[in-house]
N, C-alpha and C positions, 0 to 999 in steps of 0.2 A: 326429288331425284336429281333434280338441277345443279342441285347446290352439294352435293353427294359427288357426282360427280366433276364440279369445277375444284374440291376439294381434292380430289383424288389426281387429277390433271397437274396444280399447282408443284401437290407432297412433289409427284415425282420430276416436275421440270425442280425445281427449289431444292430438291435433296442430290439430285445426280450433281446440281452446282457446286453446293455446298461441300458433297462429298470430295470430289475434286481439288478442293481447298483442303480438305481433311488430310489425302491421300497424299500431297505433295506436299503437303507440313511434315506428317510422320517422314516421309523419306528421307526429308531432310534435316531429320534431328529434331524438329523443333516438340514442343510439348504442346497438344490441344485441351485446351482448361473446359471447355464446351462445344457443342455442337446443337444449335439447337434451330426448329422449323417454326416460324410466325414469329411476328415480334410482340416481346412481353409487354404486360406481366405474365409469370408462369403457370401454366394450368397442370402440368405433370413431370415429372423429370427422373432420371434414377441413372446410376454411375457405373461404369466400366470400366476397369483400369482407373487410367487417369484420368478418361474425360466426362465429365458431365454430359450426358443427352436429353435435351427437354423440347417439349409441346409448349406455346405458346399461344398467349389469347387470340393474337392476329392473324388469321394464317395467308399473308399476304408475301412474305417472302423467308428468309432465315439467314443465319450468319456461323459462322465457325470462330471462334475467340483461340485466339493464338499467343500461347505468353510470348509477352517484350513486343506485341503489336504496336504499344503505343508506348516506348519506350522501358528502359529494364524495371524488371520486377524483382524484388529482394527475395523474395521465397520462394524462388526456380534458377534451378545451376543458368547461370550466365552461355553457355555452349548450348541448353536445350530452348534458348529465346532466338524470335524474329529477328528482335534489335542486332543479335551479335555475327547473323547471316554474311557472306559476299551480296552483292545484287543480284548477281543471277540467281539464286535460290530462291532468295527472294521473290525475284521478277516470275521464277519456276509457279510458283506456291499461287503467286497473285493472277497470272494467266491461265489457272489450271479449271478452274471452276468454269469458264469460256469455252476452254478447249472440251470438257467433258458435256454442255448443252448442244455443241455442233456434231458429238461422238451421238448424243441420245438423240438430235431429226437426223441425222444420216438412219439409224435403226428403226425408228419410227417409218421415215418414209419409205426405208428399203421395203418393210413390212405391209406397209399401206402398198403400194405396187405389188408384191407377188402375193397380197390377200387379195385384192381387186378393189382398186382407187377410181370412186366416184369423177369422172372427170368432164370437163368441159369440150365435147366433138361436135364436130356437124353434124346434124341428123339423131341425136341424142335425146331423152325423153327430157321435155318439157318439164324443169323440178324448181319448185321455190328455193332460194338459197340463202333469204336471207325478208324479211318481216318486217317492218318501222311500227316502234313498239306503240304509238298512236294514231295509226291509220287507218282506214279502212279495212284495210284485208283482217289488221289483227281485232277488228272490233267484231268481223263475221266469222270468226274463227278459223282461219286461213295460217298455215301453221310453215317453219321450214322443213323441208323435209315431203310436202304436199307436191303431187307432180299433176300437172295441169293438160287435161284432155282437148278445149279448145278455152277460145277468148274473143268473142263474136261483139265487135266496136261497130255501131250504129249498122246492124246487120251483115255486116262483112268479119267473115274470120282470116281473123291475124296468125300470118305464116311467111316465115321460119318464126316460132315464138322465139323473141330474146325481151331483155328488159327495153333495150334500145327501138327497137320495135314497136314493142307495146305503150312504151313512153310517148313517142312520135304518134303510133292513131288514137291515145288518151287523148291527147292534147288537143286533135285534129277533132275530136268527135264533136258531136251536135246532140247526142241524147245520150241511151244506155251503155253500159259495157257490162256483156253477160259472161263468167268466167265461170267453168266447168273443173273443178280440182277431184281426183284422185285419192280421197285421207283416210287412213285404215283400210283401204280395200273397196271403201262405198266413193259411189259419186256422189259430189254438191256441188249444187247452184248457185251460184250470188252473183243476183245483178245489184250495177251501181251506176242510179240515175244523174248524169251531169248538166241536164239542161239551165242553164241560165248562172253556171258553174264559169268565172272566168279560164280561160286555158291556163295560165299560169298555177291556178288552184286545180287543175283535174289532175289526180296522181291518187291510188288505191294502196300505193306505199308495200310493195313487192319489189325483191329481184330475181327474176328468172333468168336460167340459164339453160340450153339443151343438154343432160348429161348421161353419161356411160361407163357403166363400170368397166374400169381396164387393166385387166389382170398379163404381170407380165414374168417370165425367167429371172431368175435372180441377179444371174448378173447384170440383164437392162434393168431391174428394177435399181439395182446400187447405182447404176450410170446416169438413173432419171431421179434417184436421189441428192445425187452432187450437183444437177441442174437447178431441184427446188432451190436445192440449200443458197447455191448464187445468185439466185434471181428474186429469193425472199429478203436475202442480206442487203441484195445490189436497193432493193425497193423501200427497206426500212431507212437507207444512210441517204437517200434521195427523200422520201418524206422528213427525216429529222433535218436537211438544206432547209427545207422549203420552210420548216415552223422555223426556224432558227433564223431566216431570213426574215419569215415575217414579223418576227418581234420587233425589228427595227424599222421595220415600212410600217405599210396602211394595213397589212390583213396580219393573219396570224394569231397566236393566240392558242388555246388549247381544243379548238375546234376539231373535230374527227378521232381527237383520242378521245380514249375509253377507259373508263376505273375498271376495281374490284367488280362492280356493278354487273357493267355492260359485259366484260370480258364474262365472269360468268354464265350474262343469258345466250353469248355467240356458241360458248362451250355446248350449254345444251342444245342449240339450233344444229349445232354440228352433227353431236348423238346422234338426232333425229335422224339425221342423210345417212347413218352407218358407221359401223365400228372402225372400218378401213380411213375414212372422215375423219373421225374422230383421233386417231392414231396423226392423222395428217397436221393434223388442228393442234394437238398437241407438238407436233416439231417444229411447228412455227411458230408458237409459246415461247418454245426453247431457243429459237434463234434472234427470237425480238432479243429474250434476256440474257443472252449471250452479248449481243449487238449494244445493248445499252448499255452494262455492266464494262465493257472498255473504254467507253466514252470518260476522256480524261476531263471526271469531274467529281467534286469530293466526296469523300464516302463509298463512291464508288468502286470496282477493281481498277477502273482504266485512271482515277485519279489517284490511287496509290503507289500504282504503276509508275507514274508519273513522279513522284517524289521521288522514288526508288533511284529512275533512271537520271532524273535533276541530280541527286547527291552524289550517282557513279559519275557523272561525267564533271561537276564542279568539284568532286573530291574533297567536299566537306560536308560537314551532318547538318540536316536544319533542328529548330526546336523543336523538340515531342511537345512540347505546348500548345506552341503556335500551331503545328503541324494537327494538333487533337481539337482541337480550337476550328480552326477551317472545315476539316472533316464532322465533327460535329453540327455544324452551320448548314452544309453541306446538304446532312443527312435530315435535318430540319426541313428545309427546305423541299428534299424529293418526297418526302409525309404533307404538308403542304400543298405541293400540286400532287396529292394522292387525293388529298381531302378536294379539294377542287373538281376534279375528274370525279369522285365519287358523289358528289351533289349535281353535275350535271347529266350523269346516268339518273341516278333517280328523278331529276327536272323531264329526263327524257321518254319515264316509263309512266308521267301522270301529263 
């Protein structure tokens, strides 16, 4: 059901983008040669008009093929190609697929808020948020989405439950830790003996948070949607600092991201907390791929962008060669650290 639904999450963050691209090529004249979701080879396709629409092996992201993309094409009128665009059309078509993933978490979240959005208050039920796929919690079957009754550390129960909490009297403890979870409706028990456990080693690999469902008017809910939206954006371009910093220093590296993988199993943890979650979960999909997708780097929107805005302001054309050349390299490269990230989700589920 996991993978059902990381599948269904993807189609619609990947296709609203996509679409975007689509919708602002047709306006502007241009001819779409395909449209298609994962990357190939092809597993199904069939034609519309003019454009080809296909299913792909991979379904990790998708692309819109635009003639005179990569300079002119002899068997399409020169007027319905990329290549023979002003920039601004251009620059329209190339930002459009960005602007349409911050159009899909604005509606997501607005919806998660006036459905009722699981959320982080004081005084809120005690709920797992989040599992470490080789822990203890997930070896006793301790699930997200489990909300927890008490958590009694060397005889003393831990209150207000937070992770930070529970972190501090793990560590502090001298024997058991008995945790009482909530799953399906039944109570369970699991203790976890730490005696002779160094402190650095005592962690049952949970995060909990107190949470409440907060159901709000439509119009707070759009007002507490433009808040996600700036504060998920403001937090991905502040982690993408920190790794981009670290490649040149001592740390860094691709520590904390997540593949195909991982993003999948977070997908289902989400499910688990709620539909309202899950719609949330989803907008912040969309704004990672919003957020990355202009980073002016090649293959990317924000590195085409880029060339776009280089030729309007030197007011000369660079090579389709060179320029396909780069981009291709590019695009090598973010498959690469795909593959990378996806061998270290699986390192991290054995």
């Amino acid at each position: 059901m996991t993978i059902i639904i990381f599948i269904i999450v993807l189609l619609v963050t990947v296709i609203v983008h996509e679409w975007g691209h689509f919708y602002a090529a047709r306006k502007s004249g241009m001819m779409v040669e395909e449209f298609g979701f994962g990357i190939p080879p092809r597993l199904f396709s069939f034609k519309k008009g003019e454009t080809l629409y296909t299913i792909n092996a991979l379904p990790i992201g998708g692309f819109v093929k635009i003639a005179g993309e990569n300079g002119l094409e002899g068997a399409v009128a020169p007027e319905r190609q990329f290549d023979t665009k002003p920039w601004y059309l251009k620059s329209f078509v190339l930002v459009a697929g960005v602007v349409m993933n911050i159009v899909l978490a604005f509606v997501l979240f607005t919806a998660a808020y006036s459905i009722g959005m699981p959320t982080t208050v004081e005084g809120g039920v005690p709920t797992i948020i989040s599992v470490t796929p080789d822990g203890l919690a997930s070896e006793s079957g301790i699930s997200v989405g489990d909300t927890i009754s008490s958590v009694i550390v060397d005889g003393r129960d831990i209150a207000p439950l937070t992770t930070e909490n529970l972190h501090k009297a793990i560590t502090a403890s001298e024997g058991s830790v008995v945790v009482d979870v909530i799953q399906g409706g039944e109570t369970k028990s699991v203790t976890y003996d730490f005696m002779g456990v160094a402190s650095a080693d005592r962690r049952i690999g949970i995060a909990v948070e107190p949470i409440e469902t907060v159901r709000l008017p439509i119009g707070t809910a759009m007002h507490a949607a433009v808040l996600q939206i700036m504060s998920i954006a403001s937090g991905i371009w502040t982690t993408l600092g920190t790794l981009i910093g670290g490649l040149f220093g001592s740390g860094g590296g691709t520590e904390g991201l997540m593949g195909p993988v991982g993003l999948a199993r977070e997908v289902g943890g989400a499910a688990s907390i709620g539909f309202a979650y899950l719609l949330a979960f989803t907008a912040a999909i969309s704004i990672n791929l919003a957020v990355l997708n202009i980073l002016p780097f090649p293959a990317l929107d924000g590195g085409r962008l880029l060339v776009v805005l280089l030729e309007a302001i030197t007011r000369r054309r660079f090579s389709p060669t060179v320029v396909g050349i780069i981009h291709t390299a590019g695009f090598l490269l973010l498959l690469l650290l795909m593959l990378v990230l996806t061998v270290g989700d699986v390192r991290r589920l054995f």
